[in-house]
SEFIZA-3560 file (N, C-alpha, C; in Angstrom, 3 decimals):
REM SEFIZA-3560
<numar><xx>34.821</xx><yy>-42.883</yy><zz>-32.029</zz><atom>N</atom></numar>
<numar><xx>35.618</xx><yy>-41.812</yy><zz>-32.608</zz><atom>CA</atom></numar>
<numar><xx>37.011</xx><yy>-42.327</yy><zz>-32.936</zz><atom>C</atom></numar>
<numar><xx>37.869</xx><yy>-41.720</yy><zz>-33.624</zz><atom>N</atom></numar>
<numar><xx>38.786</xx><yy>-41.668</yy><zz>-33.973</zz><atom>CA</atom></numar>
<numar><xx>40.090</xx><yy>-41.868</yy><zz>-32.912</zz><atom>C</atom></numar>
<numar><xx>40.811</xx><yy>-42.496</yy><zz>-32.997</zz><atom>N</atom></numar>
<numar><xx>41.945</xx><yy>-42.214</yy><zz>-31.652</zz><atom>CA</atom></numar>
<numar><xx>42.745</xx><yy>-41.372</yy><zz>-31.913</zz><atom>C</atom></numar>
<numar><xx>42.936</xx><yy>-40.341</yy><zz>-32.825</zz><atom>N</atom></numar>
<numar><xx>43.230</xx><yy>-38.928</yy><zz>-32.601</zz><atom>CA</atom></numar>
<numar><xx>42.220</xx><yy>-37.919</yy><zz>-32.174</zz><atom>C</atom></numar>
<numar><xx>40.933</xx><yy>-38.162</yy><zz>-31.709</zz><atom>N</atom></numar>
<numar><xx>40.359</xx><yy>-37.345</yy><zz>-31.161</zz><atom>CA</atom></numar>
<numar><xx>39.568</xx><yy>-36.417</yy><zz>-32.334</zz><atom>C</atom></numar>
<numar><xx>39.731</xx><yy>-36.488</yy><zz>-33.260</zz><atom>N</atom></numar>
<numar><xx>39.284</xx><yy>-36.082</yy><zz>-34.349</zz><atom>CA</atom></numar>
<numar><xx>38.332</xx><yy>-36.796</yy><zz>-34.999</zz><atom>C</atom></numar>
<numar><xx>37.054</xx><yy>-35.856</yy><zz>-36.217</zz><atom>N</atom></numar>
<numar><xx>36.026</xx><yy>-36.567</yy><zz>-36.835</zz><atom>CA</atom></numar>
<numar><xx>36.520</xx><yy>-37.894</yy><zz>-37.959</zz><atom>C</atom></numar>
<numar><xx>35.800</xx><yy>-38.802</yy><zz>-37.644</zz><atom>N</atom></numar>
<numar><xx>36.177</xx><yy>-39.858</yy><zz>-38.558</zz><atom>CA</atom></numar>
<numar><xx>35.778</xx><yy>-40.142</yy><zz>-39.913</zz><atom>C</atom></numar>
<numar><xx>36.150</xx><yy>-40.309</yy><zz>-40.664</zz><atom>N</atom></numar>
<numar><xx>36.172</xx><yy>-40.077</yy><zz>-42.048</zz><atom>CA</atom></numar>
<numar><xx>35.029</xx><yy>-39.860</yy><zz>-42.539</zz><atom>C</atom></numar>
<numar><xx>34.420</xx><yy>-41.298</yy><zz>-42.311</zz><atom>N</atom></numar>
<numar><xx>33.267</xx><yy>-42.273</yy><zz>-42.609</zz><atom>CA</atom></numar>
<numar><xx>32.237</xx><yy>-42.566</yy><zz>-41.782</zz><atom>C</atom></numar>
<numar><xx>31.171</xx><yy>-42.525</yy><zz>-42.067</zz><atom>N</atom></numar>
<numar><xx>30.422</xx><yy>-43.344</yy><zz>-41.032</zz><atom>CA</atom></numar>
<numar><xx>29.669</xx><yy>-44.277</yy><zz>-42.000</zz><atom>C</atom></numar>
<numar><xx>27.936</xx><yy>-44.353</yy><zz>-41.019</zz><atom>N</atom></numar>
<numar><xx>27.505</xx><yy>-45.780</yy><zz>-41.655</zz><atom>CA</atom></numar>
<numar><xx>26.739</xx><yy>-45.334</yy><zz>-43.322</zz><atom>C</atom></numar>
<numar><xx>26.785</xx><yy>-46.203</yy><zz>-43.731</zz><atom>N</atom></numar>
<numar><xx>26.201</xx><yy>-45.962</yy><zz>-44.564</zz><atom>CA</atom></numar>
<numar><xx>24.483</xx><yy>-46.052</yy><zz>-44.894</zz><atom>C</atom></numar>
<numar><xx>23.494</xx><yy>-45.655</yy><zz>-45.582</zz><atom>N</atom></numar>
<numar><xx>22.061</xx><yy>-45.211</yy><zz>-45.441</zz><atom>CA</atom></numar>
<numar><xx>21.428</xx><yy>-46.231</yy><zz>-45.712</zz><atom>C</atom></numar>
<numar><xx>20.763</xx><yy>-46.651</yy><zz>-45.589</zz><atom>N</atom></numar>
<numar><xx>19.886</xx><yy>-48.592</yy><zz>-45.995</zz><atom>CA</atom></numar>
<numar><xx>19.218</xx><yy>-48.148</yy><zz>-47.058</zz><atom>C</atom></numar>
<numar><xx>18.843</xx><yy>-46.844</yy><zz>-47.366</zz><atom>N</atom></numar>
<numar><xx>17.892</xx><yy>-46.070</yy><zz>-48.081</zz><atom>CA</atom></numar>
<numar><xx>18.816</xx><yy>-45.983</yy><zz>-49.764</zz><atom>C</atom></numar>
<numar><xx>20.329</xx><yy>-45.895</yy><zz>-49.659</zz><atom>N</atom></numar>
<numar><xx>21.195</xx><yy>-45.967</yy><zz>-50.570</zz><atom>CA</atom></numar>
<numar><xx>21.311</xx><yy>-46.935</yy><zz>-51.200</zz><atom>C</atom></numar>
<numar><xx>20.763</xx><yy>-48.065</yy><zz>-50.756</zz><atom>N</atom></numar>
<numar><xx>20.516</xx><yy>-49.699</yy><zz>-51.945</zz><atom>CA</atom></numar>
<numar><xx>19.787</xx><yy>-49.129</yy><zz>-52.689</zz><atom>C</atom></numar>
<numar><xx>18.525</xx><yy>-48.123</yy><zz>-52.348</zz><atom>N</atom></numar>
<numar><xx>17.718</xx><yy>-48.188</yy><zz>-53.464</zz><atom>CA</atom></numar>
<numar><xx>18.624</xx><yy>-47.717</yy><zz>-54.374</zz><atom>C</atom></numar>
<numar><xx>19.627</xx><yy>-46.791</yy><zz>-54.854</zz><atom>N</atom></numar>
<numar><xx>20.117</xx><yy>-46.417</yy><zz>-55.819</zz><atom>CA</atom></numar>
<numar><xx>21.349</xx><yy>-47.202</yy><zz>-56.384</zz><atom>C</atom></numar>
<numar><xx>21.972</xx><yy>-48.167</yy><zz>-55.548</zz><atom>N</atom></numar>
<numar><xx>23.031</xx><yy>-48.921</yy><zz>-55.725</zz><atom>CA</atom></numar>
<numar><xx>22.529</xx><yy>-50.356</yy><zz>-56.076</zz><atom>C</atom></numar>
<numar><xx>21.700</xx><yy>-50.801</yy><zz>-55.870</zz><atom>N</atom></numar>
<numar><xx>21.457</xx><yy>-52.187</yy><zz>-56.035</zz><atom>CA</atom></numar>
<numar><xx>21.233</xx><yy>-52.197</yy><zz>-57.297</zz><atom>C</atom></numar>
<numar><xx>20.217</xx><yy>-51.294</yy><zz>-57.819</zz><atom>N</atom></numar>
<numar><xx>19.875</xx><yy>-51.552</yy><zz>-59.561</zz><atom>CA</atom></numar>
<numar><xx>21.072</xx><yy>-50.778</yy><zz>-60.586</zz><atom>C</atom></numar>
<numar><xx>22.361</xx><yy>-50.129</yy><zz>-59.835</zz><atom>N</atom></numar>
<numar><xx>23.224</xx><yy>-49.640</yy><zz>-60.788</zz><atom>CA</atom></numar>
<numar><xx>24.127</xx><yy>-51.401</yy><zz>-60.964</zz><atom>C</atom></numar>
<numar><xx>23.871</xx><yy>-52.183</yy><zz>-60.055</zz><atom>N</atom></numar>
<numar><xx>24.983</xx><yy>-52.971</yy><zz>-59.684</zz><atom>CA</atom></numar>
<numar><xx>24.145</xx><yy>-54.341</yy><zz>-60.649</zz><atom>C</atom></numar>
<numar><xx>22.611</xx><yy>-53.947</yy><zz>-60.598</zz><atom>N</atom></numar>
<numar><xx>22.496</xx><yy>-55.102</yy><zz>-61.515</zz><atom>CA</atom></numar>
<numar><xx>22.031</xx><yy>-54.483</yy><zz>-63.225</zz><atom>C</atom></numar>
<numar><xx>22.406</xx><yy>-53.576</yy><zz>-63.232</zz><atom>N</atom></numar>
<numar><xx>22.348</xx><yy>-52.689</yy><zz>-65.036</zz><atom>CA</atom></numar>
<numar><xx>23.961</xx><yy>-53.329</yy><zz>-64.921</zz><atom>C</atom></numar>
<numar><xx>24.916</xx><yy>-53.088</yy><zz>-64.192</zz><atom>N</atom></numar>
<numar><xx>26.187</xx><yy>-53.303</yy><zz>-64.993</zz><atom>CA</atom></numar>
<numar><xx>26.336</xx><yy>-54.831</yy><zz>-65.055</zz><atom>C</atom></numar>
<numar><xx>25.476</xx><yy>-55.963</yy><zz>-63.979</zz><atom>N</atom></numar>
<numar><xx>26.097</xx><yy>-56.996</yy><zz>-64.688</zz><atom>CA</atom></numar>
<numar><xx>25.680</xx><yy>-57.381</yy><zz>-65.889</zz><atom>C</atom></numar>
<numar><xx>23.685</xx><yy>-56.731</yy><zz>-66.118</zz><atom>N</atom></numar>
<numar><xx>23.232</xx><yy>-57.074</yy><zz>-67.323</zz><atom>CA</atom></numar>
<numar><xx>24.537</xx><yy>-56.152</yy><zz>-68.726</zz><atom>C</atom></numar>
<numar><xx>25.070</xx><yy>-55.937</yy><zz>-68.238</zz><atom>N</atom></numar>
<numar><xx>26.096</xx><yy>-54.611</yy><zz>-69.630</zz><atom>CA</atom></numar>
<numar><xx>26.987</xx><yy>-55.266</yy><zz>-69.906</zz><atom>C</atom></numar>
<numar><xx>27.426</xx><yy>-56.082</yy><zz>-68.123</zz><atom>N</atom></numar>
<numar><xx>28.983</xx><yy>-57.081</yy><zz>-68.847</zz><atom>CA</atom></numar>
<numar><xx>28.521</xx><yy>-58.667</yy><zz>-69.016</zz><atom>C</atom></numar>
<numar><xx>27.144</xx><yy>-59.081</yy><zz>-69.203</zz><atom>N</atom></numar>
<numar><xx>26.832</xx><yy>-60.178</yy><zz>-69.950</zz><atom>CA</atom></numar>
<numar><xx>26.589</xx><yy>-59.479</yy><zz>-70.841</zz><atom>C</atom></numar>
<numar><xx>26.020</xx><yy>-59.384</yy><zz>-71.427</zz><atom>N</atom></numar>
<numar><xx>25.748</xx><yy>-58.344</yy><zz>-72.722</zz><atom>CA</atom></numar>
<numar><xx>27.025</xx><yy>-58.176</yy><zz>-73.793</zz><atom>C</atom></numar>
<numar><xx>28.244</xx><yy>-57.858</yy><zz>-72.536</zz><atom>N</atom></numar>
<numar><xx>29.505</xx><yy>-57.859</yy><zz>-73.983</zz><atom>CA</atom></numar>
<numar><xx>29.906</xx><yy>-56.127</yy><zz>-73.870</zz><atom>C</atom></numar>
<numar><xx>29.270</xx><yy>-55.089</yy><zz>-72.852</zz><atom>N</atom></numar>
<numar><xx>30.122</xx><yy>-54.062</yy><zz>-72.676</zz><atom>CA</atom></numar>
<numar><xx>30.674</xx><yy>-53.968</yy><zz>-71.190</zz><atom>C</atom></numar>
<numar><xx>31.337</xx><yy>-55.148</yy><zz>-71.245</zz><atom>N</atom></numar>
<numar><xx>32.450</xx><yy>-54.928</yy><zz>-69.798</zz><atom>CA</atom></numar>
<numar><xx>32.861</xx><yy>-53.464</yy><zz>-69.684</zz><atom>C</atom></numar>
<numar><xx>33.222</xx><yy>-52.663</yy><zz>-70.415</zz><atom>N</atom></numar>
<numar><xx>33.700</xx><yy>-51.593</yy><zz>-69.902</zz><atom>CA</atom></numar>
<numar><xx>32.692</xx><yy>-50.202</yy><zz>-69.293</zz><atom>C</atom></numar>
<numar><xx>31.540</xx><yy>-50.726</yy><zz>-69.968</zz><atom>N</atom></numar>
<numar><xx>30.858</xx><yy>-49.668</yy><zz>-69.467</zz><atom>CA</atom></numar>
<numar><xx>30.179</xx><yy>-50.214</yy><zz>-68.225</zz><atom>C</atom></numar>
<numar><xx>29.879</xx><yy>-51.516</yy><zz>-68.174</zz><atom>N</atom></numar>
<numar><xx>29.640</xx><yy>-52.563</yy><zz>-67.082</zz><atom>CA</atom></numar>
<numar><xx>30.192</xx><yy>-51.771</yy><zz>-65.675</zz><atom>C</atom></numar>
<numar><xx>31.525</xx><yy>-51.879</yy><zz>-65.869</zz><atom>N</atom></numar>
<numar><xx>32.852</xx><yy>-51.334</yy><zz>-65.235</zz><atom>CA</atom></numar>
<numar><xx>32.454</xx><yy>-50.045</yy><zz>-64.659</zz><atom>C</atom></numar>
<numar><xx>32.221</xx><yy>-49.069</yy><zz>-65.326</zz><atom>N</atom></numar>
<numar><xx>31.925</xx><yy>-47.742</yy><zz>-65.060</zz><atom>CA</atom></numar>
<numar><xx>30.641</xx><yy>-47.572</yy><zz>-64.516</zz><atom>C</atom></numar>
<numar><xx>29.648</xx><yy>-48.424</yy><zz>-64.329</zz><atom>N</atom></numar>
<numar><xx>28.571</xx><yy>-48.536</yy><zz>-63.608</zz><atom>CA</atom></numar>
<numar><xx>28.491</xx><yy>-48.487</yy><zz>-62.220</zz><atom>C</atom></numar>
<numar><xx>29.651</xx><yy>-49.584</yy><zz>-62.257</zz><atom>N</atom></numar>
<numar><xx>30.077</xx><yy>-49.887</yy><zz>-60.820</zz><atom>CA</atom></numar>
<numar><xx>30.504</xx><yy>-49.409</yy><zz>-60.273</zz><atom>C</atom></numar>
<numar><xx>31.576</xx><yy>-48.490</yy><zz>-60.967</zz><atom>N</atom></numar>
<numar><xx>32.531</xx><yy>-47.198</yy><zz>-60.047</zz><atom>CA</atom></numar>
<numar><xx>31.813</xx><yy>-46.479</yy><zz>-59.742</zz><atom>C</atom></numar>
<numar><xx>30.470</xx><yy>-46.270</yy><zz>-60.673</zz><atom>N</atom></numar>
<numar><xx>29.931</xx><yy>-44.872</yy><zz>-60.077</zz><atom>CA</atom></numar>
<numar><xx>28.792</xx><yy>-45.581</yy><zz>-58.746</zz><atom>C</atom></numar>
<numar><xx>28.908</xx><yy>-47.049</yy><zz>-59.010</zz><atom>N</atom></numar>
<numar><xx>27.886</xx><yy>-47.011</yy><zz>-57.387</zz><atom>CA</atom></numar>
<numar><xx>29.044</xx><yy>-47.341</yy><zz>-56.613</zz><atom>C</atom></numar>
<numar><xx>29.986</xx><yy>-47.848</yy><zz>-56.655</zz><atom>N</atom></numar>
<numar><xx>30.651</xx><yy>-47.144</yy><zz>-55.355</zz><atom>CA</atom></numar>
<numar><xx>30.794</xx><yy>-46.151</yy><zz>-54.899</zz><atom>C</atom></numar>
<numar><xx>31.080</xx><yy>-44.794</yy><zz>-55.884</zz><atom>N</atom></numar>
<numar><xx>31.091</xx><yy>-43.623</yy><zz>-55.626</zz><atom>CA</atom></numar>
<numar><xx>30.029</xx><yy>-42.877</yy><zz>-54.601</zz><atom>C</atom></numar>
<numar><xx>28.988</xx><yy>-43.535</yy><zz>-54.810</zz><atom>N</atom></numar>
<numar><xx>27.629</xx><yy>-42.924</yy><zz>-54.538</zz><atom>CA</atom></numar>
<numar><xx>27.361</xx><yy>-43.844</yy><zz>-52.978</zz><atom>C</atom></numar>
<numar><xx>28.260</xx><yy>-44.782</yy><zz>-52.663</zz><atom>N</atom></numar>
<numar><xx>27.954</xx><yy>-45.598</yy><zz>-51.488</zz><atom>CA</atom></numar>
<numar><xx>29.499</xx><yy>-44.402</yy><zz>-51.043</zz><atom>C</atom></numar>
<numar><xx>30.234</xx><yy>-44.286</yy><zz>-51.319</zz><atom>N</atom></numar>
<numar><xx>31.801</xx><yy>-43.525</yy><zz>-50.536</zz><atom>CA</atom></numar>
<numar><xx>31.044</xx><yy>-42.212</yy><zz>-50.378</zz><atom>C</atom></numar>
<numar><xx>29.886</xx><yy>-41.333</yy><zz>-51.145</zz><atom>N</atom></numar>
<numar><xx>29.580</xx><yy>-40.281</yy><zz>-51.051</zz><atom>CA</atom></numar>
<numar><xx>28.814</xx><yy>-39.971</yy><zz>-49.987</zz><atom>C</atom></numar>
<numar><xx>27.607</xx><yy>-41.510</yy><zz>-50.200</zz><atom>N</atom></numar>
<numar><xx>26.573</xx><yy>-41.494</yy><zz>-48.633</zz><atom>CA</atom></numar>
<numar><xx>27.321</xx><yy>-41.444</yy><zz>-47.148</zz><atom>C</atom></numar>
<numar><xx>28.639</xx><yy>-42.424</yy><zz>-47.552</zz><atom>N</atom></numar>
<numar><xx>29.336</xx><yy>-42.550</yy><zz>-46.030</zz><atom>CA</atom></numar>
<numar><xx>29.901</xx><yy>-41.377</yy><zz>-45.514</zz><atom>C</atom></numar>
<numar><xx>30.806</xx><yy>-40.791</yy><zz>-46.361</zz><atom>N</atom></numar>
<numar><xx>31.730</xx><yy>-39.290</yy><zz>-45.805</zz><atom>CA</atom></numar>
<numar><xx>30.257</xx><yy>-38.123</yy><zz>-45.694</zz><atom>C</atom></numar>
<numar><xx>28.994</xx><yy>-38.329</yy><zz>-46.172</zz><atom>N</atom></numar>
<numar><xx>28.067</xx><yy>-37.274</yy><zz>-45.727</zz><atom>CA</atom></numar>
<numar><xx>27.249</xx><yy>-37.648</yy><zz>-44.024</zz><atom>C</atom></numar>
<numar><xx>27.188</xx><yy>-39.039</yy><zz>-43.632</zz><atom>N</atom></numar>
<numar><xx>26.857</xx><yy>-39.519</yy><zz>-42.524</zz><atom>CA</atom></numar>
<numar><xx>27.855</xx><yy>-39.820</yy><zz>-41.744</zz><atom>C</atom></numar>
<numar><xx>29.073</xx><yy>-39.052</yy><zz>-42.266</zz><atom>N</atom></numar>
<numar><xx>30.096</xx><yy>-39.195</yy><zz>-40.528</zz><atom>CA</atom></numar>
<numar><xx>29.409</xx><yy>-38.509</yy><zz>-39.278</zz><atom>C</atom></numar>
<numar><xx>30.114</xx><yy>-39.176</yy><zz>-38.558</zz><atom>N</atom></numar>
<numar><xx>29.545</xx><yy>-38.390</yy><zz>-37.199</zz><atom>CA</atom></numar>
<numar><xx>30.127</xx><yy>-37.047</yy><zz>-37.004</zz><atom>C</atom></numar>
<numar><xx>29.511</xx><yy>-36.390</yy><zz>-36.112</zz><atom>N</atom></numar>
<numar><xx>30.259</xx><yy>-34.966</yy><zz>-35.665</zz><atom>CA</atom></numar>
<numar><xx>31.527</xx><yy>-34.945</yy><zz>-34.453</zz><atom>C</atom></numar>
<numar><xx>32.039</xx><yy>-34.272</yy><zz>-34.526</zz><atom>N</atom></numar>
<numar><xx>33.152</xx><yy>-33.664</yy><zz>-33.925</zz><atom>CA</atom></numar>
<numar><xx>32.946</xx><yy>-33.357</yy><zz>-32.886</zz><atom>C</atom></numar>
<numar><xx>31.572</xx><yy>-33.165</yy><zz>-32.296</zz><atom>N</atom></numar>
<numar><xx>31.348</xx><yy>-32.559</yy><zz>-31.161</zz><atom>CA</atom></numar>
<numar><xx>29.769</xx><yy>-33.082</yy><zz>-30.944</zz><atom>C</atom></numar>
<numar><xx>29.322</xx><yy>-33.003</yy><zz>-29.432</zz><atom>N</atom></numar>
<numar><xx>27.950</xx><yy>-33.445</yy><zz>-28.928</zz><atom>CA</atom></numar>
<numar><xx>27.489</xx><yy>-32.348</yy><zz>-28.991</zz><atom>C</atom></numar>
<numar><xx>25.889</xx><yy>-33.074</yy><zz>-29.377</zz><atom>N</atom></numar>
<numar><xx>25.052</xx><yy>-31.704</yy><zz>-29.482</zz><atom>CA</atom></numar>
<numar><xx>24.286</xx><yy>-31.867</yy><zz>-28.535</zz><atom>C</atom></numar>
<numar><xx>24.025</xx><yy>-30.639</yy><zz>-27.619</zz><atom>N</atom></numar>
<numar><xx>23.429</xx><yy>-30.974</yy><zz>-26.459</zz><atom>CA</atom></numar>
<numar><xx>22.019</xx><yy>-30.863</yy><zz>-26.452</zz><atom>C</atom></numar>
<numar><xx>21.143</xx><yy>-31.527</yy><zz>-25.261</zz><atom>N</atom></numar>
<numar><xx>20.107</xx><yy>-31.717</yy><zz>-25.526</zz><atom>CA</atom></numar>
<numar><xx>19.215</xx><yy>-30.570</yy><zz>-25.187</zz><atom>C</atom></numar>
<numar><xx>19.453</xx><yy>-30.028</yy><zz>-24.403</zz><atom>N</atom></numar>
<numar><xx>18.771</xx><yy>-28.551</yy><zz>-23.892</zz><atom>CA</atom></numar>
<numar><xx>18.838</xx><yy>-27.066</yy><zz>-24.309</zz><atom>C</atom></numar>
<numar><xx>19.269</xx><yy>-27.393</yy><zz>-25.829</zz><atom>N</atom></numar>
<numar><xx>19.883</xx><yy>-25.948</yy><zz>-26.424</zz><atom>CA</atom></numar>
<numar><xx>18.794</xx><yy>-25.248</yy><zz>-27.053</zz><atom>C</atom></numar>
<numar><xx>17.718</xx><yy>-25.682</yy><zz>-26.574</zz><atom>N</atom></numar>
<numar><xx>16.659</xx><yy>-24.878</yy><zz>-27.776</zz><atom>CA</atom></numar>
<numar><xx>15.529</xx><yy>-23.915</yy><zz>-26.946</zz><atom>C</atom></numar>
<numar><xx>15.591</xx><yy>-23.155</yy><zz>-27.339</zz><atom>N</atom></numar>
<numar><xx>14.120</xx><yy>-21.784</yy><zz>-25.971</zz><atom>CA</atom></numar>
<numar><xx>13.215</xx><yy>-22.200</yy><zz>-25.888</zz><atom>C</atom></numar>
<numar><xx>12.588</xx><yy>-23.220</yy><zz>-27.237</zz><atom>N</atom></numar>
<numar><xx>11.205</xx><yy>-23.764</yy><zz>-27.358</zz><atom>CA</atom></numar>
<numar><xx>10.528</xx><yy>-24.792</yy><zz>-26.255</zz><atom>C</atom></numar>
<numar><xx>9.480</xx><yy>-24.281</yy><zz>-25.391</zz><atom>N</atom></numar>
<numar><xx>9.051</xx><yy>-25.004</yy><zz>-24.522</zz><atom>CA</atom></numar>
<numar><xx>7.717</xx><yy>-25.478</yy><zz>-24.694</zz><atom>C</atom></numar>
<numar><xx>7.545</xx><yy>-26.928</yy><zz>-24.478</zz><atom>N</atom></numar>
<numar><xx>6.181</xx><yy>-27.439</yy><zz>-24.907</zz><atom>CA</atom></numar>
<numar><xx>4.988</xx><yy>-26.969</yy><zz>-24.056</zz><atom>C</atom></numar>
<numar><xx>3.786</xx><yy>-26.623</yy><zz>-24.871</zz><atom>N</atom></numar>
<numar><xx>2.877</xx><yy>-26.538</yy><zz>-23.911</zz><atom>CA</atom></numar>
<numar><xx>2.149</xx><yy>-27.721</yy><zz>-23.255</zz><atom>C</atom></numar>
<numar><xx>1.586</xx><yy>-26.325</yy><zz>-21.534</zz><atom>N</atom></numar>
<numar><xx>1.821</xx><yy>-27.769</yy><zz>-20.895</zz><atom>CA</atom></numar>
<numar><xx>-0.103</xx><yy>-28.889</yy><zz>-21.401</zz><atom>C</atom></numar>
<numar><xx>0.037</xx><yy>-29.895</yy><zz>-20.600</zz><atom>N</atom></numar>
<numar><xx>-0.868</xx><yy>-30.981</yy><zz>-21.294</zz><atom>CA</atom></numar>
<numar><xx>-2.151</xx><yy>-30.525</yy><zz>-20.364</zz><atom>C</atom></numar>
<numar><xx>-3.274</xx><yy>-30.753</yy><zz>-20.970</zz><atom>N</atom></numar>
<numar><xx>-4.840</xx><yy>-30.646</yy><zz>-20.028</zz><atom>CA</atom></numar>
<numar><xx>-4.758</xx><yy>-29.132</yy><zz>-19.840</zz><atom>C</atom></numar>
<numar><xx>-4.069</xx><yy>-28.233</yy><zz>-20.541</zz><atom>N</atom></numar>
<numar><xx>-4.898</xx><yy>-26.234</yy><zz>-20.782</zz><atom>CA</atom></numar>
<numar><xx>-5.138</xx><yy>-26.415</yy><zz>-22.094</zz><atom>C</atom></numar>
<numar><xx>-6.050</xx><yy>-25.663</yy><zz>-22.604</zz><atom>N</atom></numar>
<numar><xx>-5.972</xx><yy>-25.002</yy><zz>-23.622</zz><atom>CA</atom></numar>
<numar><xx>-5.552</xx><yy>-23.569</yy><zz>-23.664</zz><atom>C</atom></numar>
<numar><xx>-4.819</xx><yy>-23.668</yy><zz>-25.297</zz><atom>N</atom></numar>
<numar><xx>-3.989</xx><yy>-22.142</yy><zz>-25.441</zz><atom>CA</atom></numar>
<numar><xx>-4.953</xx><yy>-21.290</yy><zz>-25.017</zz><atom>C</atom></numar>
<numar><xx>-4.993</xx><yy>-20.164</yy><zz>-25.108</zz><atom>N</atom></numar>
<numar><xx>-6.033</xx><yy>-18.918</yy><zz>-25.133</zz><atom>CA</atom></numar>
<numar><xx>-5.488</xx><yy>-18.281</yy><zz>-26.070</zz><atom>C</atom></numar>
//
């Protein structure tokens, strides 16, 4: 956590988020060999965007969630329901 005690910005980011960043990152270098550096450019901002978007949505929480908060109790093993 944070050493103000407060939620931290960022957390980790999703392994699952390459899939969408890796092929924006290789469309823009094919754009700035190609000869449109600028849109090249804007490729890239937007997969950073989308890696800064995954991180600030997987910060951690502010608070623990406890483990015993739920009414739902398993049934038990070797009865059957009736």
């Amino acid at each position: 956590m944070a050493s103000s005690g407060g939620r931290r910005q960022f957390g980790r980011v999703d392994p699952f988020c390459l899939f969408m960043v890796l092929p924006l990152v290789l469309i823009a270098g094919i754009l700035v060999w190609g000869g449109l550096g600028w849109v090249g450019v804007v490729v890239i901002v937007i997969a950073g965007l989308v890696v800064l978007v995954d991180s600030w949505t997987n910060r951690p929480l502010p608070f623990d969630v406890p483990e015993g908060d739920y009414e739902y109790e398993a049934p038990e093993r070797g009865r059957r329901a009736r």
